[in-house]
N, C-alpha and C positions, 0 to 999 in steps of 0.2 A: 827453324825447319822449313825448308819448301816444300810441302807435301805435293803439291800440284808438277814438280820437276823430276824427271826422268830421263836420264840418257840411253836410249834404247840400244845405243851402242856397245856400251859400257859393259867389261865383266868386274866379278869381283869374286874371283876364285879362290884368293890369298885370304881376302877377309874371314870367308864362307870355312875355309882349312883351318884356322885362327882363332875361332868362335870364344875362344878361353884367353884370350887377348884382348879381346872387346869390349868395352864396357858398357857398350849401347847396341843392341842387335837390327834395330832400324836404320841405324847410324852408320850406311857403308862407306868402306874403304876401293877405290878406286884401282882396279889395277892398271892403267895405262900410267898414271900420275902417286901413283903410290912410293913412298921412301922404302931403297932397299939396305937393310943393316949389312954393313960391310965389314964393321971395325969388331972384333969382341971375337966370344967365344963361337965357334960353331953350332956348339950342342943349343945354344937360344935361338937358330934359325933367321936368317934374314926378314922378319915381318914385324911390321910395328904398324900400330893404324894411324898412319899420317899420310896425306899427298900434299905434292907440292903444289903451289898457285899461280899460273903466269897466266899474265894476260897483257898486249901490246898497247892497253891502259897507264899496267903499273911499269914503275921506273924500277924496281926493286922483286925480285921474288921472295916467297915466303911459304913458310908450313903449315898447315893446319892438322892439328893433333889432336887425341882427346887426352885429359888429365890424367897420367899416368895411373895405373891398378897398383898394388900393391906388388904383386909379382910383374909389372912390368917396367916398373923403375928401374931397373939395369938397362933394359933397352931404350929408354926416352935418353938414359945418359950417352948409351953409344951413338944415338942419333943427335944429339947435341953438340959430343967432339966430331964424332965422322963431318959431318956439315959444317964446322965451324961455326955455330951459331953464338950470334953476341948478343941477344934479345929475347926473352921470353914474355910472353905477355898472357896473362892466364884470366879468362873472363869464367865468373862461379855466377 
């Protein structure tokens, strides 16, 4: 955690609507950079707490997620195929 960082830009409206999604309520979601669900049912809403990572460092972009909730495991899967992801890498 970087407690000392703050983007005062930054909203997190999706998060804040979401609160039942979340599994860490310090732990915000980004909406500039936030993943929108595309693929799947309607009635689960486009929100998953993930954003994406670029920076003109990395050669490569990537997601940062939290570990699926019980009831959010349907949507980490639509975000898996919708992205074509080939890697997951889960640090506990």
């Amino acid at each position: 955690r970087l407690d000392n960082f703050y983007d005062t830009t930054a909203t997190y409206e999706a998060f804040r609507a979401n609160m039942v999604k979340n599994r860490y309520s310090d732990v915000v979601c980004t909406d500039s950079t936030r993943v929108k669900l595309k693929l799947g049912e309607k009635e689960f809403g486009d929100y998953i707490h993930a954003n994406f990572v670029n920076s003109p460092l990395l050669t490569t972009k990537f997601i940062c997620t939290q570990g699926p909730l019980q009831s959010t495991i349907h949507d980490f899967w639509r975000m898996i195929f919708q992205e074509r992801i080939e890697n997951v890498l889960m640090l506990c």
